[in-house]
C-alpha positions in Angstrom: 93.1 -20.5 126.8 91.6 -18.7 129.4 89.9 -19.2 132.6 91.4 -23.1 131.7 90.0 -25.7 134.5 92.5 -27.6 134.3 95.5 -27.4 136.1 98.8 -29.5 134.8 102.2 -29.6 135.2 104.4 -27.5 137.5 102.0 -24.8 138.0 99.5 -27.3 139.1 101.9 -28.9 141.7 103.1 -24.8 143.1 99.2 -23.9 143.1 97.9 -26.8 145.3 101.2 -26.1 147.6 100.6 -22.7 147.6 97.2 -23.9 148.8 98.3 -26.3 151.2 100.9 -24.3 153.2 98.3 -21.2 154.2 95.7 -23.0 155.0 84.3 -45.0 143.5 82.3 -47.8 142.8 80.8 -48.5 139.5 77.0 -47.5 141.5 74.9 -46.1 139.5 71.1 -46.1 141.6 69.8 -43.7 138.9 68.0 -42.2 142.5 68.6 -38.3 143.4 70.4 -38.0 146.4 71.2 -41.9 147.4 74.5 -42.1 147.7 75.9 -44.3 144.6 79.4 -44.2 145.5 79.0 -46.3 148.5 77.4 -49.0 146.5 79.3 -51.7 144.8 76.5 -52.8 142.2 77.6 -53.1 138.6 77.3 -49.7 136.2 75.5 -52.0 133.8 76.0 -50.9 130.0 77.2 -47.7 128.9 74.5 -44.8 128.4 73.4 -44.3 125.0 75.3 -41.7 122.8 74.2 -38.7 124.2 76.0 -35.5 123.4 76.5 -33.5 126.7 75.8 -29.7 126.9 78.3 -27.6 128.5 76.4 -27.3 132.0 76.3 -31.5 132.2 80.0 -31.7 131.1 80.7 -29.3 134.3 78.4 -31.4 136.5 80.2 -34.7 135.8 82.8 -33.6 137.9 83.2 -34.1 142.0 82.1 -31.3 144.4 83.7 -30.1 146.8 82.1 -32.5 149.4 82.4 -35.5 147.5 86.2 -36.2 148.8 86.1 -36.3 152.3 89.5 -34.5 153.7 90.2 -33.0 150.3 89.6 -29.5 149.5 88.4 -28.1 146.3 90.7 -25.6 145.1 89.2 -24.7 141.5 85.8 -23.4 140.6 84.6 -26.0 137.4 85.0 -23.7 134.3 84.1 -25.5 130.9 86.5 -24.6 127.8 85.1 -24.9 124.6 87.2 -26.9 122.1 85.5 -26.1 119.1 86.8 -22.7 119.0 89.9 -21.6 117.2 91.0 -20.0 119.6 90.9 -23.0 121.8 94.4 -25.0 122.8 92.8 -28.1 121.2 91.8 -27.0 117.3 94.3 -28.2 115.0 96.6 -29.3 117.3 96.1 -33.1 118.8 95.3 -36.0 117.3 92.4 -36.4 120.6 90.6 -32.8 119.6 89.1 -34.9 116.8 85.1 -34.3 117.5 86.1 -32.7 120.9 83.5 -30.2 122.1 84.4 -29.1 125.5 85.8 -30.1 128.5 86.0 -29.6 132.6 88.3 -30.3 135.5 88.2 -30.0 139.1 91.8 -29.4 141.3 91.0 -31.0 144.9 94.1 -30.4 147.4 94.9 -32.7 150.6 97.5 -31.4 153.1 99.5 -35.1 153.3 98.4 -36.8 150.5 98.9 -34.0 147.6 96.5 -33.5 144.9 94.0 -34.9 142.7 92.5 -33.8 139.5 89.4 -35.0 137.8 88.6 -34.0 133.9 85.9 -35.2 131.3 86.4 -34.2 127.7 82.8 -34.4 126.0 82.7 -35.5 122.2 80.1 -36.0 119.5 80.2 -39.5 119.6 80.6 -42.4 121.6 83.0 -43.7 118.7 85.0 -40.1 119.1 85.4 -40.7 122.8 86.2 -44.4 122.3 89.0 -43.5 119.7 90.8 -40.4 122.1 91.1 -42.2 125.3 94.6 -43.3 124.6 95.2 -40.1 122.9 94.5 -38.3 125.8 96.5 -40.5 127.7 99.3 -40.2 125.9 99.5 -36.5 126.3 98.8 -37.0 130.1 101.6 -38.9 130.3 103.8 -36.3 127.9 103.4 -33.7 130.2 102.7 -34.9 133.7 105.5 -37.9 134.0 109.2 -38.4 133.6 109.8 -40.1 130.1 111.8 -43.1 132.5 110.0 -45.9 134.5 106.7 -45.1 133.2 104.7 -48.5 133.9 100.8 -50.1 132.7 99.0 -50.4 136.1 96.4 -53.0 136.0 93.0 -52.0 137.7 91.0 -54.6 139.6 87.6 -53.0 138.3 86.2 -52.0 135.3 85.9 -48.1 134.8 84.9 -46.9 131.5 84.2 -49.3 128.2 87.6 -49.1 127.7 90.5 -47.8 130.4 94.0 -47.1 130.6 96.1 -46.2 133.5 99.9 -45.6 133.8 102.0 -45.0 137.3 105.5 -43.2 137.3 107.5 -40.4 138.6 105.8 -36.5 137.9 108.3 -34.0 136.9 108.9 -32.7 140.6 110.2 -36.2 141.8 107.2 -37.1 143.5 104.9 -40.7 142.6 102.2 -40.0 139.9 99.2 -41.7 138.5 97.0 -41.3 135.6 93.9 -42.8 134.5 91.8 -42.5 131.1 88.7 -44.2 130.2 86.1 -44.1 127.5 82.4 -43.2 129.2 80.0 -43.3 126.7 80.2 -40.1 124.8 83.2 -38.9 127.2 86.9 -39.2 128.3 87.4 -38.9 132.2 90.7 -38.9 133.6 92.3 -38.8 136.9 95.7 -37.7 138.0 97.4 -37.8 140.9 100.4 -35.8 142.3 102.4 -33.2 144.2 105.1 -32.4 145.9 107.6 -35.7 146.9 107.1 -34.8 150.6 103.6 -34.2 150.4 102.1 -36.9 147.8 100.8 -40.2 149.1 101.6 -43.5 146.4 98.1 -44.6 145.2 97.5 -48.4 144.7 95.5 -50.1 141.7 92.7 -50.3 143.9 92.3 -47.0 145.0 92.7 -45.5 141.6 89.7 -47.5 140.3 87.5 -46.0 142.6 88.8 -42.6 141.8 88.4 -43.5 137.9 84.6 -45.0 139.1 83.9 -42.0 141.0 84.1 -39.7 137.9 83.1 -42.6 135.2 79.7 -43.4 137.2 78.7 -39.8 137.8 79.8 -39.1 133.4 76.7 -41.9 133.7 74.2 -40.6 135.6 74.9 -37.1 133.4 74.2 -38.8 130.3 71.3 -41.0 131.1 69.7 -38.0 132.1 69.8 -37.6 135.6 71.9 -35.7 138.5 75.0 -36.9 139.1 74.8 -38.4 142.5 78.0 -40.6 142.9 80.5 -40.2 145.9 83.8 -41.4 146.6 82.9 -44.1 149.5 84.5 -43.4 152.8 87.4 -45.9 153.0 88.6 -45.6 149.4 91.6 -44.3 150.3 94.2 -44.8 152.9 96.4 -42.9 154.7 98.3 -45.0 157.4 101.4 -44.9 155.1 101.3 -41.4 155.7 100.6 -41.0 158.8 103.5 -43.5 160.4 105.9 -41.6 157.8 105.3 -38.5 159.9 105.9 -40.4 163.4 109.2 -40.7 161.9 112.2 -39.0 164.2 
């Protein structure tokens, strides 16, 4: 493919250190410009099967202010999986009624990296039937085939959610996350290098899962996507004492 958004694998890892080394509640207000993120209100159902266009797919995903301390590294493109010339046709049991997709590749210097991606399909039945599907090549490609473990989140995310923790193919503590939103996948994946990548807990990977499930929501019930990752939603003390170290 080209121009892909998404980054994976090694070459995501080397880009973001590349990067690094020169240099989410389940809100949903419906209201432009409140801050939903910061709210813990229930979603309330899932949106109504609406088929997202490739501009909304693209705005379901973070900007670059929407992470404080993290850096945006990638401009959102939007691949288009119908195409044959696509990496999905033909190929994956999850392309089935895949139209597009988008990611966004945000950078931290202590804490590694974190990427966001919503696949859009036909249906919300299409979307409900590739979540694991997706997961499962998430985990192919982004995890050591050892010590792969469930995690069990402490909030709802999507209609249906899976998320696995294990160790990424550069040695270093990785997470994944992907849920069913309506007529969408999002994911989340965490990683990095092993001596800059912080370990993320249940908790906190929820509210990244809620940050991009809430604003697939707001995309599909027709309005802006407005949803921000509230300020203390992650932590880095762990971090910072490991660096007091002698």
């Amino acid at each position: 493919m080209t121009r892909n958004a998404r980054f994976t694998g090694l070459s995501a890892a080397l880009t973001a250190t590349a990067v690094l080394l020169t240099g989410c509640a389940d809100a949903d207000s419906g209201k432009p410009g409140e801050r939903a993120g910061a709210s813990a209100s229930p979603a309330g159902p899932e949106p109504a099967a609406v088929r997202l266009t490739p501009e909304q797919t693209a705005a379901v995903l973070p900007r670059a202010d929407d992470l404080l301390d993290w850096s945006l590294t990638t401009r959102p493109a939007v691949d288009d999986l119908t195409k044959r010339a696509a990496l999905c046709t033909g190929r994956s049991a999850w392309c089935k009624d895949a139209l597009h997709m988008s990611g966004a590749f945000f950078t931290h210097r202590d804490a590694g990296h974190i990427e966001f991606t919503v696949y859009a399909y036909k249906t919300s039945e299409a979307a409900t039937t590739a979540y694991p599907l997706v997961m499962e090549k998430l985990e192919a490609t982004e995890l050591s085939p050892k010590g792969v473990t469930e995690v069990t989140l402490p909030t709802r995310v999507g209609s249906a959610t899976t998320a696995r923790r294990g160790t990424t193919r550069l040695n270093a503590p990785g997470t994944l996350l992907s849920a069913a939103v309506g007529t969408t996948v999002v994911t989340v994946r965490t990683g990095g290098l092993a001596t800059m990548v912080k370990t993320y807990s249940p908790k906190e990977l929820a509210a990244l899962g809620r940050l991009i499930a809430d604003r697939s929501r707001q995309v599909q019930r027709g309005g802006p996507a407005t949803a921000e990752l509230p300020k203390d939603a992650l932590t880095y003390d762990a971090l910072t004492d490991e660096k007091k170290k002698p």
